[in-house]
C-alpha positions in Angstrom: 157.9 58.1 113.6 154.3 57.9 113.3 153.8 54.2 115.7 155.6 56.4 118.7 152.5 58.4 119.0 150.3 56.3 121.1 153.1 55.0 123.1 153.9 58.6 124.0 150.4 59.4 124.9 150.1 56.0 127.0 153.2 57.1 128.6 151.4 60.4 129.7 148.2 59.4 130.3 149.8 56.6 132.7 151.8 59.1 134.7 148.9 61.7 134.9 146.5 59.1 136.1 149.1 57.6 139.0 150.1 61.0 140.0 146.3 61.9 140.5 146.5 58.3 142.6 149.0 59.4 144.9 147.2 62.4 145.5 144.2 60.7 146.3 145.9 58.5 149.2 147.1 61.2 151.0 143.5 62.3 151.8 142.0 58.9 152.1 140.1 58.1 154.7 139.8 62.4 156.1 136.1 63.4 155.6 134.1 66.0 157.6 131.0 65.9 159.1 129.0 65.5 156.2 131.0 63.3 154.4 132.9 65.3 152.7 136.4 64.2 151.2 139.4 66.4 151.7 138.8 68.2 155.3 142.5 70.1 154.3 140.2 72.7 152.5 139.7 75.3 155.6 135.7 75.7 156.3 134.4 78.8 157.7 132.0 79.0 160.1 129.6 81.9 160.1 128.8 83.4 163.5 126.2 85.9 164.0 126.0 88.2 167.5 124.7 91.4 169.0 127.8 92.5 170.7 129.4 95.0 169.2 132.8 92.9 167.6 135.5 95.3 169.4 134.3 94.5 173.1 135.1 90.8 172.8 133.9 89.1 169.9 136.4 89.5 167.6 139.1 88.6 170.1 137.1 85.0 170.8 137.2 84.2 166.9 140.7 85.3 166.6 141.9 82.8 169.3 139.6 79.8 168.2 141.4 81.2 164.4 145.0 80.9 165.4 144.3 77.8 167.3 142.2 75.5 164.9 143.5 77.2 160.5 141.0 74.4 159.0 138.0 75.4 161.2 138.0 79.2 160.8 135.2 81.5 162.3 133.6 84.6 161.2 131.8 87.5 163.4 128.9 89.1 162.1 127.5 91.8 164.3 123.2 92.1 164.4 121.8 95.3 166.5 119.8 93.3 169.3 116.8 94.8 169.0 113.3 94.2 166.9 115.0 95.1 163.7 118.1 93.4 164.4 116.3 89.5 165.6 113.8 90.5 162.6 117.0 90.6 160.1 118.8 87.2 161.8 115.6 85.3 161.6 115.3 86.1 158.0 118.9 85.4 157.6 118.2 82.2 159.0 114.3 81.6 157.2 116.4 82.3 153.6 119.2 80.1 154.2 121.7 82.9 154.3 125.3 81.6 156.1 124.8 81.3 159.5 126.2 78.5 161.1 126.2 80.0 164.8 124.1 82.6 166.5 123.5 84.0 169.8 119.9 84.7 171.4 119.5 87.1 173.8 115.7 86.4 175.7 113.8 82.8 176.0 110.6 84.5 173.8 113.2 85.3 171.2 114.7 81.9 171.3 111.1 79.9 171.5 109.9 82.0 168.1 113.4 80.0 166.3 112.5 76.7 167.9 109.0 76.9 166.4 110.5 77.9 163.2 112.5 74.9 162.9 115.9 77.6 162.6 118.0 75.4 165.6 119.3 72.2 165.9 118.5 70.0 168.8 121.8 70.1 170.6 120.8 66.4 172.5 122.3 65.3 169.4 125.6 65.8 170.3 127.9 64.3 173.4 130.5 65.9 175.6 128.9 68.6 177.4 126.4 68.2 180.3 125.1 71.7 180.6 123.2 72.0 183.9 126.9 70.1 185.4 128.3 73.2 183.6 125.7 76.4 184.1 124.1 75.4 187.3 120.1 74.8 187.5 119.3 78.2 186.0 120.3 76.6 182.7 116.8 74.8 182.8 115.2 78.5 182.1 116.7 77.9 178.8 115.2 74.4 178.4 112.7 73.6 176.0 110.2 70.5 176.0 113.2 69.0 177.5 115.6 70.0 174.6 118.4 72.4 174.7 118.7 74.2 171.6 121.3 76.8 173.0 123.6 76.8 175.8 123.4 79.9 178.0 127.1 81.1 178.2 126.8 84.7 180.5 125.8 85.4 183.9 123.2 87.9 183.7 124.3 90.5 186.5 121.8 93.0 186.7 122.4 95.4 189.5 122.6 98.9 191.1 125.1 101.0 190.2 126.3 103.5 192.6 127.9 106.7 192.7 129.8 106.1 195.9 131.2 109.7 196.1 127.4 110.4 197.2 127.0 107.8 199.2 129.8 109.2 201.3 128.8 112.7 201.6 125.1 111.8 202.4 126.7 109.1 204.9 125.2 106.4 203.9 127.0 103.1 203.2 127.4 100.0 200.6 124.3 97.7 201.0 125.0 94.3 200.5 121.5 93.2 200.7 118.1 95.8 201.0 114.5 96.0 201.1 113.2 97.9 198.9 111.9 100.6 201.4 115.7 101.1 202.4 116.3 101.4 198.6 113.4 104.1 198.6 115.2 105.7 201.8 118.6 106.0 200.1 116.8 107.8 197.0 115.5 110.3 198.9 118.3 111.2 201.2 120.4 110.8 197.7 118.6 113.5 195.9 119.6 117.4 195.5 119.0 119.9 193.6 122.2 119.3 191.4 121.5 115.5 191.8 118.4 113.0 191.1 118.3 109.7 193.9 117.6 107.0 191.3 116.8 106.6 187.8 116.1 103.0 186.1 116.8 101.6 182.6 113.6 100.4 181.5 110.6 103.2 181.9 107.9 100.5 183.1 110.1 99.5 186.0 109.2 95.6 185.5 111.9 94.5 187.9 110.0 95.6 191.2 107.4 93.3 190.5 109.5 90.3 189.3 110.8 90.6 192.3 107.2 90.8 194.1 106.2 87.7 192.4 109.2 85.8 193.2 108.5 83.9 196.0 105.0 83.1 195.1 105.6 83.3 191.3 103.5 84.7 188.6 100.8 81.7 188.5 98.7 80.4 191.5 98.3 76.7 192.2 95.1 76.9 190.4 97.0 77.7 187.0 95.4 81.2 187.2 97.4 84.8 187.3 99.1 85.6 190.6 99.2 89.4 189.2 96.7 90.5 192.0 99.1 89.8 194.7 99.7 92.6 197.4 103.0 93.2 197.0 102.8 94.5 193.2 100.1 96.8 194.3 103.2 97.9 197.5 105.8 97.9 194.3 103.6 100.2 192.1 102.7 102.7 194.6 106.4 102.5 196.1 107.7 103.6 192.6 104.6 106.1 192.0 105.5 107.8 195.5 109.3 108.1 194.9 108.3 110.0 191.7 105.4 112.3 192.8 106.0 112.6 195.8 109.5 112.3 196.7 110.7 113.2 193.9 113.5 111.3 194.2 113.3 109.8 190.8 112.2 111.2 187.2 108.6 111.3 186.9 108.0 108.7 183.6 106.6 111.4 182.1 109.1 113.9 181.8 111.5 110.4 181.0 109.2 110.0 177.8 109.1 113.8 176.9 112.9 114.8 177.1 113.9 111.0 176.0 116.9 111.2 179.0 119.7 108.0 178.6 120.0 106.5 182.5 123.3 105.4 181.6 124.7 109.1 180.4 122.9 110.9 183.0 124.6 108.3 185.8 128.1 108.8 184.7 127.5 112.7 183.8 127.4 112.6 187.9 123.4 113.7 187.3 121.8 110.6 189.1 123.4 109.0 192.4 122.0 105.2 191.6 121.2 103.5 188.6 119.8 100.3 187.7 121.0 98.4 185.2 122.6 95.3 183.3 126.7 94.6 183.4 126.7 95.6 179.6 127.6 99.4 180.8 130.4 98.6 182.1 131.6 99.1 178.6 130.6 102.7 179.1 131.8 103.5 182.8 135.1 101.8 181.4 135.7 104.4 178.8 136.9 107.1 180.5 137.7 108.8 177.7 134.3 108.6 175.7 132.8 108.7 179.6 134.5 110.9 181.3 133.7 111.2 185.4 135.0 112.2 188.4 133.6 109.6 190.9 134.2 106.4 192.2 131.7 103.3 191.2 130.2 100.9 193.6 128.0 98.2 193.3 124.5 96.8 195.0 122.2 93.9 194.7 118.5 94.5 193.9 116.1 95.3 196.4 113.7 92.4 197.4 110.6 92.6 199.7 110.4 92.3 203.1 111.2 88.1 204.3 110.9 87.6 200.2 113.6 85.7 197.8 116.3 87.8 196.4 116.6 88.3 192.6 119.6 86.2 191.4 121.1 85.8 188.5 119.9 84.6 185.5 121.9 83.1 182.2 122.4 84.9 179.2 124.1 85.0 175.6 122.5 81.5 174.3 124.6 79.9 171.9 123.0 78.0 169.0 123.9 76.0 165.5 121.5 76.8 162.8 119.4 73.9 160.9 120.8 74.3 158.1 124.7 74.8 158.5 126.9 72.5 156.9 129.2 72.0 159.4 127.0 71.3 162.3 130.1 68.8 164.4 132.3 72.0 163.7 130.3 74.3 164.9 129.3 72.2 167.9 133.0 71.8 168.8 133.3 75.5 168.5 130.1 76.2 171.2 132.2 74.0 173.8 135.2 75.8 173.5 133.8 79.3 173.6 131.4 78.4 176.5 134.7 77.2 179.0 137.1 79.1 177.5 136.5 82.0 174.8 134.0 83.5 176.8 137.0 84.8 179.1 137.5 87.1 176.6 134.5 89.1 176.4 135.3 90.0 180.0 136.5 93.3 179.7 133.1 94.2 177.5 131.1 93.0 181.2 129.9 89.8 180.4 131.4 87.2 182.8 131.1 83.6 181.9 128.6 81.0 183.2 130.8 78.0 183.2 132.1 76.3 186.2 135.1 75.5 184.1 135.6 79.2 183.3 138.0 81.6 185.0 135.6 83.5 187.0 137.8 85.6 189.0 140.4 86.5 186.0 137.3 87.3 184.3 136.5 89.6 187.2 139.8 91.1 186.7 140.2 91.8 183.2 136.6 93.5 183.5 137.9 96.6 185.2 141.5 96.2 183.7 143.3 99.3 183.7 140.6 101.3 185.6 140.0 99.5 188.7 140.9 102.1 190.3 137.8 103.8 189.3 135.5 101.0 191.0 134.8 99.7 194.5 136.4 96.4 193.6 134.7 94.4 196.6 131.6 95.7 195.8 131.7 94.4 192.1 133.2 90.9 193.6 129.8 90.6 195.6 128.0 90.7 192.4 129.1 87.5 191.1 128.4 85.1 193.8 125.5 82.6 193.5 122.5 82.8 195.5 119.3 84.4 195.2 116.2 83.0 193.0 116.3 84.1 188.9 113.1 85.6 187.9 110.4 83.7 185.3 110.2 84.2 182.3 106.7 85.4 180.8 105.4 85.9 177.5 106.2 89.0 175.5 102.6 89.7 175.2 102.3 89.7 179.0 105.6 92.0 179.2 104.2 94.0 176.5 100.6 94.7 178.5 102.6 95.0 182.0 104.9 97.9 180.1 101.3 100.0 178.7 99.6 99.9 181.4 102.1 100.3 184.3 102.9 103.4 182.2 99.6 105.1 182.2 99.6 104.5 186.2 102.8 106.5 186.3 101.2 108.9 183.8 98.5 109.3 186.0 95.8 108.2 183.6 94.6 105.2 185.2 94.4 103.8 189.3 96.7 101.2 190.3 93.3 98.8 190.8 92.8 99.3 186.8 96.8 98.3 186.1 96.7 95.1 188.0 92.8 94.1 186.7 94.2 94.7 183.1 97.7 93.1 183.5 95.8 89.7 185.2 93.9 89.9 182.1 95.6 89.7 179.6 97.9 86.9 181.8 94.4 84.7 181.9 94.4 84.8 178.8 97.6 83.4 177.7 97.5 81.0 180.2 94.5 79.6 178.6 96.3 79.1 175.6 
């Protein structure tokens, strides 16, 4: 009895070892990107965002989900502002899982180049992104290198409260000056009623557009800040407050710390600029309520100058230090052409040529379309027009003080523009 011993173990030890062989066979020659044996094990890729999950996200990872159960994604919402880039940048600094993240400005997205956070997407084949985005993909562009793919139109315009515009006769413009735009604040306002408010209180956009044509730097590699029309855009804007009184004055914007986006669909201001991102807002009639119908206008531009097109947004990226870099790059392709479609109804359109721009149109206002002036909104999202440069934050930042104590009245418009040219010089000498 005692010799059967060690044949019974052989026997066992055979039968383990071959059914281990089989096993082995049926994965042979199935790796992942890095090498990796055994791609049946699902991976998860980590994607990090600043839109809110409910007005699109989550619907894009569900679809990508359902559609690819060994390459699953996962949405994690950042708040896109200071706190919120400072907290994805660490993420990314620390090693934390991200895999995929979107940036939101060019400053934002050179500050992770420099840190060595992105991979160089020239590494990868398949997907020609000026063929795809258009031209205005090159604002995206660094030292010849794409490191994210811009995968939004950017469609900032005037929102108007049409309901006005009819009883003050006036109608849709599908291109203005922005004299004509000063016009229809004035004849706009009432005493129930402000003509205009803006989202951002240094009201930057009038002289993007007065720089547009010309740009912000001379041939002489100087500042082009001292050009006549941003002196004609600061004392249009300063007139419409203190004199017309067509818009709030900034200062009584900074002291009662008024939303432009609640007081235009309250029915308390008759035109409003901003960014498609409210559309999430006027869309909720529930949350929103309002009585009025909503129509849609280009910016202003000056007199014979370019008109402010649109620029790209949402920048896609893969982190330096994901694992599953092929994955996530297969992932950036689809969402670019195809899951982007379904952050539509949140206002973000896609900036593919291989996207469905006019279903995207569509499920935008779906179910309240009612509500808008449809052809108005169409207008919107047709190309033309010159996008606006991008300048450093520091630049931004000085343009935002001291455009602010002109408003304020603590400082001429001849002080503004010495200060702002300053403080360009001196980044351009960098």
């Amino acid at each position: 009895m005692k010799v059967q011993y060690p044949i019974l173990l052989f026997t066992m030890l055979f039968f383990i070892i071959g059914t281990a062989g089989c096993g082995s066979d049926q994965n042979a020659g199935k790796v992942n990107s890095k090498g990796k044996e055994n791609v049946d094990e699902v991976i998860t890729l980590q994607f990090w965002g600043g839109v809110p999950p409910e007005a699109g996200p989550q619907a894009v990872v569900d679809e990508w989900n359902e559609q690819n159960p060994n390459v699953q994604v996962e949405y994690t919402r950042f708040v896109n502002d200071d706190d919120g880039n400072l907290r994805l940048n660490t993420a990314l600094q620390t090693g934390q899982n991200v895999d995929l993240l979107m940036t939101y400005t060019t400053n934002h997205l050179e500050d992770r180049i420099q840190s060595n956070f992105l991979v160089d997407l020239n590494e990868f084949d398949g997907y020609d992104v000026e063929e795809k985005m258009g031209d205005a993909a090159q604002f995206w562009k660094f030292n010849d290198t794409y490191y994210a793919i811009p995968t939004k139109q950017n469609a900032n315009f005037i929102y108007l409260n049409k309901d006005a515009l009819d009883q003050a006769g006036l109608s849709i413009p599908e291109e203005w000056t922005w004299h004509e735009f000063k016009e229809y604040a004035k004849k706009l306002k009432t005493e129930e009623q402000w003509g205009v408010i803006t989202w951002d209180a240094d009201l930057s956009t009038i002289v993007d557009s007065a720089l547009l044509t010309e740009g912000w730097v001379k041939e002489d590699g100087t500042s082009n800040f001292n050009h006549p029309l941003v002196r004609e855009g600061f004392e249009l804007f300063y007139e419409m407050m203190h004199e017309d009184t067509s818009i709030p004055a900034l200062g009584e914007q900074i002291a009662t710390g008024i939303a432009p986006d609640h007081m235009f669909l309250n029915g308390e201001v008759a035109m409003f600029s901003a960014f498609e991102g409210i559309l999430r807002m006027s869309n909720d009639l529930e949350e929103y309520p309002r009585d009025f119908t909503i129509a849609f206008a280009p910016f202003p531009h000056f007199e014979g100058g370019e008109k402010i097109g649109h620029g790209l947004g949402d920048a896609i990226s893969i982190s330096s230090t994901s694992d599953y870099p092929e994955e996530a790059w297969e992932f950036i392709k689809w969402y670019a052409d195809e899951g982007m479609i379904h952050q539509a109804s949140g206002g973000r359109i896609p900036s593919s040529k291989d996207a469905n721009i006019e279903k995207a149109i569509e499920l935008m206002v779906e179910g309240v379309e009612d509500t808008y002036d449809i052809k108005s909104l169409e207008r919107m999202f047709l190309p033309g027009g010159k996008v606006k440069e991008t300048v450093p934050l520091q630049v931004t930042d000085t343009l935002k003080q001291e455009s602010q104590k002109f408003y304020l009245g603590e400082q001429s418009v001849d002080e503004t523009i010495e200060e702002v040219e300053k403080k360009h010089n001196e980044q351009l000498e960098k």
